[in-house]
N, CA, C and O atoms as a MOPAC input file, in Angstrom:
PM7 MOZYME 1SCF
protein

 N     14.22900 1   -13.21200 1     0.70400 1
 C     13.52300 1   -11.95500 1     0.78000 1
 C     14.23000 1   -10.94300 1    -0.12300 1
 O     15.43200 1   -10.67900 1    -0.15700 1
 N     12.95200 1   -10.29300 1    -1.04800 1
 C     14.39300 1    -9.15900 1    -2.24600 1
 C     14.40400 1    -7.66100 1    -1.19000 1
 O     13.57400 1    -7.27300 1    -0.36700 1
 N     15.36500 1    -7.22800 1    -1.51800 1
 C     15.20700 1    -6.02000 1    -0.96400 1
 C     14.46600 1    -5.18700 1    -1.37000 1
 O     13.96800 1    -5.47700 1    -2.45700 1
 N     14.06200 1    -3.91100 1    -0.79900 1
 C     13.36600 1    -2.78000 1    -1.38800 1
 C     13.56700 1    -2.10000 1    -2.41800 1
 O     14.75500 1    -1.78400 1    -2.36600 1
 N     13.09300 1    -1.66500 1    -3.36700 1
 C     13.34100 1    -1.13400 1    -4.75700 1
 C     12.50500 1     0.09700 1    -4.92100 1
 O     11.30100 1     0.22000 1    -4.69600 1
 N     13.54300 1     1.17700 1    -5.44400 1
 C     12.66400 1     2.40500 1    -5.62700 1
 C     12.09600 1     2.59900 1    -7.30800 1
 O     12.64300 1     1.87200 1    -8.13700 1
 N     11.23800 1     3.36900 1    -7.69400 1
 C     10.95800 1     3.73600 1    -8.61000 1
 C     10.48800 1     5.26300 1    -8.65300 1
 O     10.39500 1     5.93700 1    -7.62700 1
 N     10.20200 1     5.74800 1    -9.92800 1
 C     10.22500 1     7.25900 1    -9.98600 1
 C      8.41500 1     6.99800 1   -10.55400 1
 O      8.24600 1     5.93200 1   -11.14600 1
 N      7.61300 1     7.57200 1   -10.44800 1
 C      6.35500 1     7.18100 1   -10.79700 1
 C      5.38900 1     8.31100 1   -11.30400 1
 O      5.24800 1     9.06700 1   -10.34300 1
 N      4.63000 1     8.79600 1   -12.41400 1
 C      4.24200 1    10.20400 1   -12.41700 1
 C      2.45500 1     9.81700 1   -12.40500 1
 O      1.86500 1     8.90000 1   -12.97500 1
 N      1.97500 1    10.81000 1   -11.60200 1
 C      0.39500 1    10.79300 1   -11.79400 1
 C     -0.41300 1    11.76500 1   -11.35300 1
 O      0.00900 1    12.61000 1   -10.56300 1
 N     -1.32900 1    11.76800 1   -11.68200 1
 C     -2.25100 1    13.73100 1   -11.64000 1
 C     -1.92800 1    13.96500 1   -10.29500 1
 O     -1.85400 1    13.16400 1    -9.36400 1
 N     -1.70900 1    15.43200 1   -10.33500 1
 C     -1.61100 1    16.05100 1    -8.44600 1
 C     -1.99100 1    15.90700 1    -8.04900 1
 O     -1.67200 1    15.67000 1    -6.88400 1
 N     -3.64100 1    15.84200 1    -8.67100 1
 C     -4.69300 1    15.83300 1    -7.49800 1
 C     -4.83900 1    14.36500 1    -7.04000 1
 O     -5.11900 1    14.17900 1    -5.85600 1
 N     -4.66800 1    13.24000 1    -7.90800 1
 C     -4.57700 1    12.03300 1    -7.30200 1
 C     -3.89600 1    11.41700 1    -6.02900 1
 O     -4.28200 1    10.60900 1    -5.18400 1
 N     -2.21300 1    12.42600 1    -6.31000 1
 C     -1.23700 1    12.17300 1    -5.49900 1
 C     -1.40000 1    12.53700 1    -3.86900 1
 O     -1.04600 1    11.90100 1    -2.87600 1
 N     -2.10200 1    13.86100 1    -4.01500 1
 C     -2.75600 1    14.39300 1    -3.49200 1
 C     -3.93500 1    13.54800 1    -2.20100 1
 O     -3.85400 1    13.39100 1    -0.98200 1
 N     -4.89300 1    13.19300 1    -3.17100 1
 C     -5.79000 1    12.61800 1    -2.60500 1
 C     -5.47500 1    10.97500 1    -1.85900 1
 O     -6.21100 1    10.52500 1    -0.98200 1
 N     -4.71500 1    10.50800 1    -2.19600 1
 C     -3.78100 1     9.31900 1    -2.32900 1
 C     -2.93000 1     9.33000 1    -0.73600 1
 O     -3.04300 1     8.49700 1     0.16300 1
 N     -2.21400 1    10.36300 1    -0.76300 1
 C     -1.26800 1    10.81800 1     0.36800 1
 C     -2.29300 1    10.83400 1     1.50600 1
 O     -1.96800 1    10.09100 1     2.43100 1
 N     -3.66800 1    11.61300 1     1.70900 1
 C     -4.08000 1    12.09000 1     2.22100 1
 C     -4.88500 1    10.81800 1     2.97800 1
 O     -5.15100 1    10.48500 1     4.13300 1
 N     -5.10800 1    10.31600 1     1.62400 1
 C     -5.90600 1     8.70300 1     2.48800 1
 C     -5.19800 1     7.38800 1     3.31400 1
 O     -5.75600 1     6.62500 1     4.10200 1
 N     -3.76200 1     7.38700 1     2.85800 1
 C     -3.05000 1     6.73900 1     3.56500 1
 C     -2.26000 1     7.59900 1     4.82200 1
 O     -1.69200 1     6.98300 1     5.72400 1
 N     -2.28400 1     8.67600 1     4.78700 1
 C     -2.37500 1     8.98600 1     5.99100 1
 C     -3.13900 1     9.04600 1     7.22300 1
 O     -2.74600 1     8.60500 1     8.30300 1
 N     -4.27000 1     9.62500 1     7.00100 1
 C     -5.18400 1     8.78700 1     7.73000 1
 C     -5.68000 1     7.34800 1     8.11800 1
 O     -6.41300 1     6.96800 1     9.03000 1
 N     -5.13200 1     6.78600 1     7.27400 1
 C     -5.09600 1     5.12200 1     7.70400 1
 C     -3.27500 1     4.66800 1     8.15800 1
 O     -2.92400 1     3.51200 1     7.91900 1
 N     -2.43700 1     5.47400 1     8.67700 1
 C     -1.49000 1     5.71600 1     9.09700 1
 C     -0.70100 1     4.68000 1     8.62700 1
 O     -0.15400 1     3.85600 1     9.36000 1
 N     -0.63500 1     4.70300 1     7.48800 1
 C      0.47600 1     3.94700 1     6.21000 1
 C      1.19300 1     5.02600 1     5.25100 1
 O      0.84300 1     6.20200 1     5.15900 1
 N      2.11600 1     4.50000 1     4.64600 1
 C      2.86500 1     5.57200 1     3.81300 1
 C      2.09100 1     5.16300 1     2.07100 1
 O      1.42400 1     4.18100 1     1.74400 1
 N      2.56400 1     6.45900 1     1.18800 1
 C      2.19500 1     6.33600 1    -0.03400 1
 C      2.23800 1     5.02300 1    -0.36200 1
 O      1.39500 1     4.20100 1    -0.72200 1
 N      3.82100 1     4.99900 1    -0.08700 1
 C      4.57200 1     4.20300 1    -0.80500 1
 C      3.88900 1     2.39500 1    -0.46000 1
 O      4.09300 1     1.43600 1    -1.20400 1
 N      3.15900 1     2.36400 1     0.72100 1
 C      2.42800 1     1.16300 1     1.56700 1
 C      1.34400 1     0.79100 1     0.91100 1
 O      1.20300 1    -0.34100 1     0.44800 1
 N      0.56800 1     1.63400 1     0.82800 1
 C     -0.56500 1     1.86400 1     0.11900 1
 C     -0.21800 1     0.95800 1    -1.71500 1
 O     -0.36900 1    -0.19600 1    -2.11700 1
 N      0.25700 1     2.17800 1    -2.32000 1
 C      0.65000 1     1.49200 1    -3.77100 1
 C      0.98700 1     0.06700 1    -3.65500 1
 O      0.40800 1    -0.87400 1    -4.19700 1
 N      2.34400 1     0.02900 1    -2.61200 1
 C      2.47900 1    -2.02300 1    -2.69400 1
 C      1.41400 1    -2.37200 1    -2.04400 1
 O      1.34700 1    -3.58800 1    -2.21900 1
 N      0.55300 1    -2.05300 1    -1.41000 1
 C     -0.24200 1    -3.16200 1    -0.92000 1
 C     -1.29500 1    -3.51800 1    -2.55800 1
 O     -1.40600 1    -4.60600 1    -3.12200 1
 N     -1.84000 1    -2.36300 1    -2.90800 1
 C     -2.61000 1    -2.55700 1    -4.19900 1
 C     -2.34500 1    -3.23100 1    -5.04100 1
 O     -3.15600 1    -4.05800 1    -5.45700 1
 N     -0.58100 1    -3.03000 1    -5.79000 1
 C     -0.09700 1    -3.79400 1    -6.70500 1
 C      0.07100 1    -5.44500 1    -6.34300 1
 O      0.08800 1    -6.35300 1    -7.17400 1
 N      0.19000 1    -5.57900 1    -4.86400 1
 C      0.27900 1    -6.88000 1    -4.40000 1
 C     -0.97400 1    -7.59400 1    -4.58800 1
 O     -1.08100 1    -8.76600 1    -4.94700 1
 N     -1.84700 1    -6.83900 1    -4.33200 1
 C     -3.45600 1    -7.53600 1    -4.68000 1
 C     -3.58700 1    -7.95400 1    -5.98100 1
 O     -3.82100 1    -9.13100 1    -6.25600 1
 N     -3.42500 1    -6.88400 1    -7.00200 1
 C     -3.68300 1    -6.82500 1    -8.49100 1
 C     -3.01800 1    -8.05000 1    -8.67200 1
 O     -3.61200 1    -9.09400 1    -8.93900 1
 N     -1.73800 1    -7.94800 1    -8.52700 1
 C     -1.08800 1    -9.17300 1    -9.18900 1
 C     -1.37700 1   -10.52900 1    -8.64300 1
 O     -1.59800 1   -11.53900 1    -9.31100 1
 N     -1.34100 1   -10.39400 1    -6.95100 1
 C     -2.20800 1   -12.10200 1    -7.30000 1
 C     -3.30800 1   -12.86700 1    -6.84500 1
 O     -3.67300 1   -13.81800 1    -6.15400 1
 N     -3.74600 1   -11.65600 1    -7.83800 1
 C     -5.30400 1   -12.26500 1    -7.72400 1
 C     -5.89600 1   -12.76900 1    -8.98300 1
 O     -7.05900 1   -13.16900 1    -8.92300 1
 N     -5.05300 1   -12.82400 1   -10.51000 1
 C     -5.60600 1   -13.51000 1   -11.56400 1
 C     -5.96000 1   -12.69200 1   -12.21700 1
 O     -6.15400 1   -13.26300 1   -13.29000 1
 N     -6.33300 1   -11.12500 1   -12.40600 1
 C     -6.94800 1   -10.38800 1   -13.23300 1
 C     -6.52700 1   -10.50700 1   -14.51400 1
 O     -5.30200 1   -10.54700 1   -14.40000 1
 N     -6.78300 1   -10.58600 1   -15.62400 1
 C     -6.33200 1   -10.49800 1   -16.70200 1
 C     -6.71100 1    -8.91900 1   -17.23100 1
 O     -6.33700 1    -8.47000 1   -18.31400 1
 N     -7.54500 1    -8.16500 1   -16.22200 1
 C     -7.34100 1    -6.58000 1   -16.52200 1
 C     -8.13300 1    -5.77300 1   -15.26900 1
 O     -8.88700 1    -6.22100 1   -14.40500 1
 N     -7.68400 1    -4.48100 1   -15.50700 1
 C     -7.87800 1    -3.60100 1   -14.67300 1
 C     -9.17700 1    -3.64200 1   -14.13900 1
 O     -9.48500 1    -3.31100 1   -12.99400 1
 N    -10.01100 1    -4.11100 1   -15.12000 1
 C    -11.54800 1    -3.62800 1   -14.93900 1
 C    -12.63200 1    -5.04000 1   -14.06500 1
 O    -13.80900 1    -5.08100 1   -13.70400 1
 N    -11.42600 1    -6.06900 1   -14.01200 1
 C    -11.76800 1    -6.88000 1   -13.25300 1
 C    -11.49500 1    -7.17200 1   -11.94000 1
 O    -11.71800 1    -8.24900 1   -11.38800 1
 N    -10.66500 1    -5.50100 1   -11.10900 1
 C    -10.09000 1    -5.95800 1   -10.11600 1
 C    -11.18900 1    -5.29600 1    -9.12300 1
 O    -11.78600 1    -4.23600 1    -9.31300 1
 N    -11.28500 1    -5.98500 1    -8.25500 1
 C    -12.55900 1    -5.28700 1    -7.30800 1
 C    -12.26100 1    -4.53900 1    -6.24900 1
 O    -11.78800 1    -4.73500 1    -5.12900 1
 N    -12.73500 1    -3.44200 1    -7.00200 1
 C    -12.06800 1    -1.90300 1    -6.31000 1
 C    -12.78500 1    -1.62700 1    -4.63200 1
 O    -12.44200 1    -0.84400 1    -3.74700 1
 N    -14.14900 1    -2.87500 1    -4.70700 1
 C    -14.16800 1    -2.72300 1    -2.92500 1
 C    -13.53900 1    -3.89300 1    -1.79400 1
 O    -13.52700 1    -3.98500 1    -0.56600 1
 N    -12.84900 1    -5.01000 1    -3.35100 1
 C    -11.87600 1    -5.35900 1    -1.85400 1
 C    -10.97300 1    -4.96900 1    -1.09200 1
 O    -10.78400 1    -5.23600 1     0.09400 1
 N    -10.11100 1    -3.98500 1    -2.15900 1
 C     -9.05200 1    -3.38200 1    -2.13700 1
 C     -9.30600 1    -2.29100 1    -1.44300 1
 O     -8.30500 1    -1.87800 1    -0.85900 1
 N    -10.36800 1    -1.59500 1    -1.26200 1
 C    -10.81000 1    -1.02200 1    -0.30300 1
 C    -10.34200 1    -1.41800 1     1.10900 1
 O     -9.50700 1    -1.09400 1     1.95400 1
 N    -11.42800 1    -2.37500 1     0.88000 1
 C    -11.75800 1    -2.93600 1     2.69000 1
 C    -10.30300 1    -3.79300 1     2.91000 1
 O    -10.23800 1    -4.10300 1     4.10000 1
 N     -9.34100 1    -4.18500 1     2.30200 1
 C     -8.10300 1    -4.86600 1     2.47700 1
 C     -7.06600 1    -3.74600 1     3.03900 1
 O     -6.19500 1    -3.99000 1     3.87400 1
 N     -7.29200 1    -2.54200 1     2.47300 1
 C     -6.34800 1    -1.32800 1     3.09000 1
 C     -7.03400 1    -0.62400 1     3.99900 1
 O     -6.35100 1     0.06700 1     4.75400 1
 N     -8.25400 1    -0.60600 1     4.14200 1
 C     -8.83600 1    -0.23800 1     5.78800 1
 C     -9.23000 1    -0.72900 1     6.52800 1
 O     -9.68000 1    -0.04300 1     7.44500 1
 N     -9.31300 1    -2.00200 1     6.61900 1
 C     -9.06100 1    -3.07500 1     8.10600 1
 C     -8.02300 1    -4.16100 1     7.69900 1
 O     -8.10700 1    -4.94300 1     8.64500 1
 N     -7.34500 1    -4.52900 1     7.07500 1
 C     -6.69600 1    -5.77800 1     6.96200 1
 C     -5.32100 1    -5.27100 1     7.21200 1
 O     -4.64600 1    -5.62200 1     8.17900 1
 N     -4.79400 1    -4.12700 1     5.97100 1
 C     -3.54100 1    -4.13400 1     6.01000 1
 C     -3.22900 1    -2.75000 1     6.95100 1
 O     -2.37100 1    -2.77200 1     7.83300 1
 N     -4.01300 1    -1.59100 1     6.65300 1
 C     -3.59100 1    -0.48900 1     7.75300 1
 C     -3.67000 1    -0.88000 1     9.02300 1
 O     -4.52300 1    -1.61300 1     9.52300 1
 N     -2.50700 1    -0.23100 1     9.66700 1
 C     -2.36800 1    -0.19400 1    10.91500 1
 C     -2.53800 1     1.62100 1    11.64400 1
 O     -1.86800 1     2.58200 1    11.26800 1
 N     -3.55800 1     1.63900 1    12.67300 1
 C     -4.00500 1     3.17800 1    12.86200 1
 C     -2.37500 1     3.48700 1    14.05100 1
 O     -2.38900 1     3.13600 1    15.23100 1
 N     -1.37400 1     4.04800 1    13.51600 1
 C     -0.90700 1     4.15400 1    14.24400 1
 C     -0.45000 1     5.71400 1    14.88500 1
 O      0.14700 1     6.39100 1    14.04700 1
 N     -0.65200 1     6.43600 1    16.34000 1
 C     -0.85300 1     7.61700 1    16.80400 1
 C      0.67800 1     8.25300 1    16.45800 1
 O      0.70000 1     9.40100 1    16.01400 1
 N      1.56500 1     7.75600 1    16.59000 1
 C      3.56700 1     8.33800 1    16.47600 1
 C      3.80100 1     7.39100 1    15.23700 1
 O      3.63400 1     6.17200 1    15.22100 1
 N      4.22600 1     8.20400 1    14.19600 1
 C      5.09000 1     7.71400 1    13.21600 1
 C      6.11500 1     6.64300 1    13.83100 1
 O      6.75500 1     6.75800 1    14.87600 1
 N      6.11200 1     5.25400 1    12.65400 1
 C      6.65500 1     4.14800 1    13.40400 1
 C      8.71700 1     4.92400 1    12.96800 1
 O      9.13100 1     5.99600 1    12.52800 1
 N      9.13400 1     4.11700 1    13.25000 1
 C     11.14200 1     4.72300 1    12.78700 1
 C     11.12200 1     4.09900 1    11.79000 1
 O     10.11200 1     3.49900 1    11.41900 1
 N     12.19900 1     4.10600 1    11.16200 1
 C     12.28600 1     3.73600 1     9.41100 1
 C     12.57800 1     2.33400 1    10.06400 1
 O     12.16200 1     1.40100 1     9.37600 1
 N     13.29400 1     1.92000 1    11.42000 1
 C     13.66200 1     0.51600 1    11.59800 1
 C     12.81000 1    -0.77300 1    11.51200 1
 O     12.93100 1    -1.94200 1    11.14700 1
 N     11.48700 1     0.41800 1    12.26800 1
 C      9.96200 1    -0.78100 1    12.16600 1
 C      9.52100 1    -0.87100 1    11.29000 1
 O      8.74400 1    -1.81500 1    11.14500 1
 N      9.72600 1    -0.05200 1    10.31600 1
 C      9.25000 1     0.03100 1     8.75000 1
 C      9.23300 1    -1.01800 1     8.12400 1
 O      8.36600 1    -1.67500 1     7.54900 1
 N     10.79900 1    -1.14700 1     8.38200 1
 C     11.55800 1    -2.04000 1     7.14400 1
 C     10.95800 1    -3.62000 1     8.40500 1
 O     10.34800 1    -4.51100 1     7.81300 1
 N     11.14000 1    -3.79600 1     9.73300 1
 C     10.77300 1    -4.61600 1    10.24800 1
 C      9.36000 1    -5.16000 1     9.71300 1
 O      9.20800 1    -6.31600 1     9.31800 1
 N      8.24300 1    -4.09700 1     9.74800 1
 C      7.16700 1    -4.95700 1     9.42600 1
 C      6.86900 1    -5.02400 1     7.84200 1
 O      5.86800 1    -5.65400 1     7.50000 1
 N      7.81400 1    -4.31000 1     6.67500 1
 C      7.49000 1    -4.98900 1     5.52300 1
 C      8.44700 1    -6.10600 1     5.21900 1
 O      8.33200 1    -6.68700 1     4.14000 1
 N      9.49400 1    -6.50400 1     6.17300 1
 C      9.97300 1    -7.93300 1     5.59200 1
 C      8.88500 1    -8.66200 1     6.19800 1
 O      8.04100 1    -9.19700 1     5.48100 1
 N      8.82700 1    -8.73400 1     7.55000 1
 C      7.28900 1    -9.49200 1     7.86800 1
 C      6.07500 1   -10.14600 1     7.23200 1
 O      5.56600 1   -11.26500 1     7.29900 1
 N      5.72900 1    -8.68500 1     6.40300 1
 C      4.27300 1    -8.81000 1     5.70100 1
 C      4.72500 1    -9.74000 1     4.15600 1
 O      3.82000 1   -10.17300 1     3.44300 1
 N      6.67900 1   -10.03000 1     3.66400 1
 C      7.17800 1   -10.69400 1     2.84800 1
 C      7.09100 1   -12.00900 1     2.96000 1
 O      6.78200 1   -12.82700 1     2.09300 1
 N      7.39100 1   -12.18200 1     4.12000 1
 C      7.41900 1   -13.81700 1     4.29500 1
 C      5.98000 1   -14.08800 1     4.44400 1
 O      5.83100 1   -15.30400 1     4.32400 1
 N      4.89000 1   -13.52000 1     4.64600 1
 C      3.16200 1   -14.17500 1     4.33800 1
 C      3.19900 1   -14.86300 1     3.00900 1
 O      2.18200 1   -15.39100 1     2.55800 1

């Protein structure tokens, strides 16, 4: 299992914005959201952007991978359920 890796990342406010706002309501972090997407993109075969199907990725982050949760989980369950979702 690799450990967690940060990166510095820049993109329109209003995206970031809108972005934050939707994974909060599906009670995941930014940062959940982005890996879950990039995890799709990459293995699923695309050889480009315009082939990735922007309503699976949808419906994969609002019933598959979000979890609706009412109390912020602790950073302990965090890290608990993304080694979890590693070993899939």
């Amino acid at each position: 299992m690799q450990p967690d890796a940060k990166i510095t990342m820049s993109f329109d406010a209003a995206i970031i914005e809108k972005a934050k706002n939707y994974a909060e309501l599906r009670g995941i972090s930014l940062s959940r959201l982005t890996e879950v997407l990039l995890r799709r993109l990459l293995s699923g075969g695309y050889t480009s952007l315009e082939e990735f199907p922007v309503r699976d990725w949808v419906s994969l982050v609002s019933e598959d991978e979000a979890k609706y949760i009412k109390t912020p989980p602790s950073g302990s369950e965090l890290r608990s359920e993304m080694r979890k979702s590693r070993k899939k």
